[in-house]
C-alpha positions in Angstrom: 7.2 -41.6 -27.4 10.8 -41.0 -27.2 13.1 -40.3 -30.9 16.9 -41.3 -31.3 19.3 -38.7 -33.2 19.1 -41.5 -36.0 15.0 -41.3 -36.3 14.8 -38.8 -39.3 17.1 -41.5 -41.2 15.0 -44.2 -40.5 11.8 -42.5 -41.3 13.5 -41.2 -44.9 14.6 -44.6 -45.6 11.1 -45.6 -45.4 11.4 -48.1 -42.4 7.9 -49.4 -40.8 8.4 -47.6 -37.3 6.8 -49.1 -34.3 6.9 -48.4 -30.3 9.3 -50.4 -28.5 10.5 -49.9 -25.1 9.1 -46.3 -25.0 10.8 -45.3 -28.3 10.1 -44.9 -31.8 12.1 -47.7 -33.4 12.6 -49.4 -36.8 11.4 -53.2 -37.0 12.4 -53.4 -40.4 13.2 -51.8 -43.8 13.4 -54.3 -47.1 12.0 -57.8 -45.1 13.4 -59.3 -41.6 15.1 -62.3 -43.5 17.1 -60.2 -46.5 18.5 -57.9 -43.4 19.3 -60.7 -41.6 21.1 -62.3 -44.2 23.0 -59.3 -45.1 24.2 -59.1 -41.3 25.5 -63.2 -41.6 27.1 -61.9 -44.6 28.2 -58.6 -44.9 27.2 -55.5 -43.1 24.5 -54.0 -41.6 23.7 -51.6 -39.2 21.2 -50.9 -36.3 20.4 -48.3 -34.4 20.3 -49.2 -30.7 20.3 -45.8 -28.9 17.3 -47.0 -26.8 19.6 -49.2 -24.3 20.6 -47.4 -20.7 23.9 -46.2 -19.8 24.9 -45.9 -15.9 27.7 -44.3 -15.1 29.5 -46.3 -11.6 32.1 -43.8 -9.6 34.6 -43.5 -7.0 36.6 -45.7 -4.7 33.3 -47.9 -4.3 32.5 -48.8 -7.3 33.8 -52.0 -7.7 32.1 -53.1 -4.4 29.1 -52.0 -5.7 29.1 -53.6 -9.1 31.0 -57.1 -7.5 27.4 -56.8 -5.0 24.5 -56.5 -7.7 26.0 -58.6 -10.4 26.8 -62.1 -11.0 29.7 -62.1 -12.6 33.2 -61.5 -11.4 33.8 -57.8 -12.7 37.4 -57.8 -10.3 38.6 -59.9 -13.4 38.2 -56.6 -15.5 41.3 -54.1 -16.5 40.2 -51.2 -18.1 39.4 -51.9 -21.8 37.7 -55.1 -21.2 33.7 -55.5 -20.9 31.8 -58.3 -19.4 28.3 -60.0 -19.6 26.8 -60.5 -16.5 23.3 -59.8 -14.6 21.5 -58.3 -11.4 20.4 -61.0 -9.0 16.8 -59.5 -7.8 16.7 -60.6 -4.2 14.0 -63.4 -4.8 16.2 -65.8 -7.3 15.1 -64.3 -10.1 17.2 -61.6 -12.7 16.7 -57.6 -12.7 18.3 -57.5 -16.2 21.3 -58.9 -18.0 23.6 -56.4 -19.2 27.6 -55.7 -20.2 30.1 -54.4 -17.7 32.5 -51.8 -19.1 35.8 -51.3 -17.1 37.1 -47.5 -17.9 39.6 -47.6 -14.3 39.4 -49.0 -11.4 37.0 -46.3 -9.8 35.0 -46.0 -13.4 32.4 -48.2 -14.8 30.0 -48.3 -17.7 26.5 -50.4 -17.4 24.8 -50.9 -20.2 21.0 -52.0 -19.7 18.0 -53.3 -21.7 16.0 -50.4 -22.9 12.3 -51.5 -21.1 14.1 -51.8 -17.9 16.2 -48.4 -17.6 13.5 -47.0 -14.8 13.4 -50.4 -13.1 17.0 -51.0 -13.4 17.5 -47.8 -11.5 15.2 -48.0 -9.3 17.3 -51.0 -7.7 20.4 -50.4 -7.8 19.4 -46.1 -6.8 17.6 -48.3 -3.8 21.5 -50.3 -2.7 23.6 -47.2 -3.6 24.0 -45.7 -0.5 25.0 -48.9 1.4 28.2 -48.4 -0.4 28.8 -44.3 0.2 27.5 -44.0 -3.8 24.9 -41.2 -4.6 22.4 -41.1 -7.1 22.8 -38.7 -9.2 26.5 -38.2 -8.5 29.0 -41.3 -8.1 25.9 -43.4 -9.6 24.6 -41.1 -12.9 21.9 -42.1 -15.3 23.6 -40.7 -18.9 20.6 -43.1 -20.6 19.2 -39.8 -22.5 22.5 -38.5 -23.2 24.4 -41.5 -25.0 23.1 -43.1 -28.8 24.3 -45.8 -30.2 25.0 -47.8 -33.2 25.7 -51.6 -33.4 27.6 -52.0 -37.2 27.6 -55.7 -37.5 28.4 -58.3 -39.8 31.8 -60.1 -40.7 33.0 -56.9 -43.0 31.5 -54.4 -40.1 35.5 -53.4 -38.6 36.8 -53.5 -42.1 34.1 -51.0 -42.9 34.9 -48.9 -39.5 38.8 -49.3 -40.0 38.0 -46.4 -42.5 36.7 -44.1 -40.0 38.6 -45.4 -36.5 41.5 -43.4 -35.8 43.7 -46.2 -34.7 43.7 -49.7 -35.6 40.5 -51.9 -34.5 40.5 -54.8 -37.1 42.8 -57.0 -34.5 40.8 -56.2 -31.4 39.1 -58.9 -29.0 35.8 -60.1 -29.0 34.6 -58.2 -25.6 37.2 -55.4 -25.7 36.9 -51.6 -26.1 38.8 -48.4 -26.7 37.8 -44.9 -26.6 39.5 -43.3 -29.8 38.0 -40.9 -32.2 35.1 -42.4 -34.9 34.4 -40.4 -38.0 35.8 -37.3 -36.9 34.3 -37.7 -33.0 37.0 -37.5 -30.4 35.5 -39.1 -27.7 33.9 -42.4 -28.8 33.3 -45.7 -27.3 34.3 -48.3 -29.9 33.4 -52.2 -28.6 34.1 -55.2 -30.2 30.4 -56.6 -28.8 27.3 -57.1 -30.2 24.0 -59.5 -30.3 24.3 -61.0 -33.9 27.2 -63.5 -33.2 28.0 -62.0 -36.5 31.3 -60.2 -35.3 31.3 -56.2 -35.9 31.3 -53.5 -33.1 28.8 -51.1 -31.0 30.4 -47.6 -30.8 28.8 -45.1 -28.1 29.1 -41.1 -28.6 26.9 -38.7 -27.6 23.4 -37.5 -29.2 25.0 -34.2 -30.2 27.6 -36.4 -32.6 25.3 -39.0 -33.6 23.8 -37.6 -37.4 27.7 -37.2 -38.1 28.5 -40.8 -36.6 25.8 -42.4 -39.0 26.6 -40.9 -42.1 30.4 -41.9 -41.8 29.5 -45.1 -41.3 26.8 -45.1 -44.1 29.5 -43.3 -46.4 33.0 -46.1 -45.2 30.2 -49.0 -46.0 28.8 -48.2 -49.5 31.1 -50.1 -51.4 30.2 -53.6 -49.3 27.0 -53.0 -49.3 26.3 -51.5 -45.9 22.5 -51.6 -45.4 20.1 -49.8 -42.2 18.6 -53.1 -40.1 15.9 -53.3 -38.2 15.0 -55.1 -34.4 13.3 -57.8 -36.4 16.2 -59.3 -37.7 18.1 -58.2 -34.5 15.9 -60.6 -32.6 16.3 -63.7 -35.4 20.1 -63.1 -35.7 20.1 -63.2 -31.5 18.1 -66.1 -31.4 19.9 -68.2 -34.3 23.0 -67.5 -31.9 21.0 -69.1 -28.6 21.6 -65.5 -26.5 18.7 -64.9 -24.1 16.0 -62.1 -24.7 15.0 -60.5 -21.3 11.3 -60.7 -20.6 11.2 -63.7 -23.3 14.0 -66.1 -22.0 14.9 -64.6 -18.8 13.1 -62.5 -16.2 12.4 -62.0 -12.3 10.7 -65.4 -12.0 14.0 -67.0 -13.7 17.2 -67.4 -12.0 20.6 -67.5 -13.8 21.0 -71.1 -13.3 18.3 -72.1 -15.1 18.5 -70.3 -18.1 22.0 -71.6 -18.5 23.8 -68.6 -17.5 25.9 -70.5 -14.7 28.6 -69.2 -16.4 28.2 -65.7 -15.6 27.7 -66.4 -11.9 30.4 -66.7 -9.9 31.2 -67.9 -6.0 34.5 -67.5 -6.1 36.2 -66.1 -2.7 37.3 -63.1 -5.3 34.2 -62.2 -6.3 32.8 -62.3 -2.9 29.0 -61.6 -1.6 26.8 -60.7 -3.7 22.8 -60.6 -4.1 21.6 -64.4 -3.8 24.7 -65.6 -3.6 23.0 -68.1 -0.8 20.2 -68.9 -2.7 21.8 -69.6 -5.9 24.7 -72.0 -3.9 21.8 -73.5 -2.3 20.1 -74.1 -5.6 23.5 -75.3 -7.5 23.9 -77.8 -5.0 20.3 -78.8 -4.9 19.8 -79.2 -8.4 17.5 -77.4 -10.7 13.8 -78.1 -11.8 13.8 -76.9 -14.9 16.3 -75.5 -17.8 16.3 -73.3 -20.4 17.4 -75.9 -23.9 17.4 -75.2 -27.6 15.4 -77.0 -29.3 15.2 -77.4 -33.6 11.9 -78.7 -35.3 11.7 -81.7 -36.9 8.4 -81.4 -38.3 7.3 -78.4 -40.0 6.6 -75.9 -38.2 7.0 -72.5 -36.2 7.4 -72.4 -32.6 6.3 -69.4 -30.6 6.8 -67.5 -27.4 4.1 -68.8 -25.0 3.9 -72.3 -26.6 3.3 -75.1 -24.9 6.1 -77.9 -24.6 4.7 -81.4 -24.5 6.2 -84.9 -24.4 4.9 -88.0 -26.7 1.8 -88.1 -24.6 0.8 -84.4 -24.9 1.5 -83.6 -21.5 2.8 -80.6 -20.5 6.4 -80.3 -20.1 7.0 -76.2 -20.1 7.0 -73.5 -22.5 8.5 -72.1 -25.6 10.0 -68.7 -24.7 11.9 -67.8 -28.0 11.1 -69.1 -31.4 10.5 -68.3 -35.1 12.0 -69.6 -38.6 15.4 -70.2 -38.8 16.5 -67.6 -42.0 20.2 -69.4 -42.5 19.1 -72.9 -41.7 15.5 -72.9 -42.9 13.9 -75.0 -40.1 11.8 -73.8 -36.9 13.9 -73.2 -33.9 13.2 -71.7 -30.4 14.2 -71.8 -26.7 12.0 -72.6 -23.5 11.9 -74.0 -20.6 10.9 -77.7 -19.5 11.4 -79.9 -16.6 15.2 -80.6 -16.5 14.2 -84.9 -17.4 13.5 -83.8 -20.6 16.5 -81.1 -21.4 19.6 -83.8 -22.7 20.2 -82.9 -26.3 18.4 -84.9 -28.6 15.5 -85.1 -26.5 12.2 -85.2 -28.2 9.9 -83.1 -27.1 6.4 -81.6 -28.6 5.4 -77.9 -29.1 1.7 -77.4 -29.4 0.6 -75.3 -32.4 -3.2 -75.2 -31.9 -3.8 -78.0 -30.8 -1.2 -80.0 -33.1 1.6 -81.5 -31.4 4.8 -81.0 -33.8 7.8 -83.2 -32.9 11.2 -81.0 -31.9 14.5 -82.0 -30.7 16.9 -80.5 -28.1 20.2 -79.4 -29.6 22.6 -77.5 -28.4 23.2 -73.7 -29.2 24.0 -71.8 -30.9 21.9 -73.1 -34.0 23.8 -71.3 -36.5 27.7 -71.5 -36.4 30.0 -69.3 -38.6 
């Protein structure tokens, strides 16, 4: 099982440690809801080292990323990243993951950590169609990179402190690379997966003890706190943003899970993998859709729930749920046939057996 650089910290600060995606992560340290609350709040910080990085090279490189993504990446300029996903082939999704622009020959994908090998593996397999080696133009720096997300609504306040220019005014979905407690050659972005505002800065393993006690040090006085994945999964979910192998996978295609948005046909953007499939299926219509839904009874959906109407028939499946920390209800995402997916549908969620009534709302379910 693989460490981060920030392991010994977590382990010291007596987090419960638990495999995920190959790595030896921290699910939480004081209780999932008073970390998630201190993220709405204030501050908090998690370590997210286990993502992928691919380095994209070279005079082909937009091609290549316009080709395996969805989304338009010629709209990038250098200091401006991009949510978007790889097509599989089949109408399904790869992964989702953000789009960094560096140059115009230079980008920066970052990937969900239990798909780096498979996430290679495809785009290592399309590579050379565009003159890109593996290895070289296309570089894997996955085991070379760590990473901490500081967010929260005092997180650039807190990181102002550190930053050696100013990042307090900065875009949501913009970057620089400036130094970070004393580390020259850091990747500062204004993203995250909390909808709670604060930054994800990138340096290498090397820097990344220094990185987190800078950080630890600029937050004391607002009560900076360590978080764990546990609350980073209830913080993404209050915000409605899809979870892959939960809400999206290679038997879901973009349109369905609501991600139209990042997938684009313009003549800019050009071919791309199911491009024809995916027109075919925009003009078509879809079967089913990906909705939010809220309880109205009480209640906690789960993934691999069953979604009912009145009659208790089967209507698709819960993909995302769990209790609500800021709103103190049961919400949850799934998928059901696209008759029952206007908002303020009710629908059903079977919990053992028990059919407790839901509406469909729209997301996000929290709002700042």
């Amino acid at each position: 099982m693989k460490t981060t650089p920030f392991t010994t910290f977590h382990i010291d600060l007596g987090a419960r440690m638990a495999p995920f995606a190959g790595y030896n992560m921290p699910i939480e340290y004081t209780g999932i809801n008073e970390e998630h609350l201190c993220v709405r709040q204030g501050v908090g910080v998690f370590d997210v080292s286990h993502m992928g990085e691919f380095w994209v090279k070279g005079p082909n490189a937009l091609a290549f990323v316009q080709y395996t993504t969805s989304n338009d990446a010629s709209l990038l300029i250098p200091g401006k990243v991009q949510y978007s996903c790889f097509p599989n082939g089949r109408g399904g999704i790869v992964d989702d993951l953000l789009v960094y622009c560096m140059d115009d020959q230079t980008y920066l994908l970052v990937v969900n950590a239990a798909n780096i090998q498979k996430d290679w593996d495809h785009l290592a397999a399309i590579a050379p169609r565009f003159h890109i080696n593996p290895g070289k133009e296309l570089y894997n720096a996955s085991d070379e990179i760590c990473q901490l997300a500081i967010q929260g609504p005092l997180a650039l306040k807190v990181m102002q402190k550190i930053c050696d220019q100013p990042i307090e005014s900065m875009e949501y979905y913009t970057f620089v690379k400036c130094g970070v407690a004393g580390i020259g050659d850091a990747i500062f972005s204004t993203t995250g997966y909390t909808g709670a505002g604060g930054c994800e800065v990138y340096v290498a393993n090397k820097d990344g003890a220094q990185l987190w006690s800078a950080v630890f040090e600029a937050g004391a006085e607002l009560g900076i706190r360590p978080i764990g994945l546990g609350a980073r999964d209830t913080l993404r979910l209050e915000m409605g943003f899809c979870l892959y192998g939960n809400d999206i996978d290679d038997t879901t295609s973009p349109l369905e899970a609501g991600l139209g948005w990042i997938t684009k046909f313009s003549d800019a953007k050009g071919d791309f993998i199911d491009k024809a499939s995916l027109l075919a299926l925009k003009a078509e219509g879809i079967n089913r859709k990906l909705i939010g839904f809220e309880m109205m009874d009480r209640g906690i959906p789960r993934h691999g729930y069953e979604l009912c109407d009145s009659e208790g028939r089967g209507i698709g499946v819960v993909t995302s749920g769990t209790m609500s920390p800021c709103l103190k209800i049961g919400v949850g995402m799934g998928y059901v046939q696209t008759a029952f997916s206007k908002l303020d549908t009710e629908v059903f969620v079977n919990v053992r057996g028990k059919l407790l009534k839901a509406k469909t709302v729209k997301m996000p379910f929290y709002k700042r």
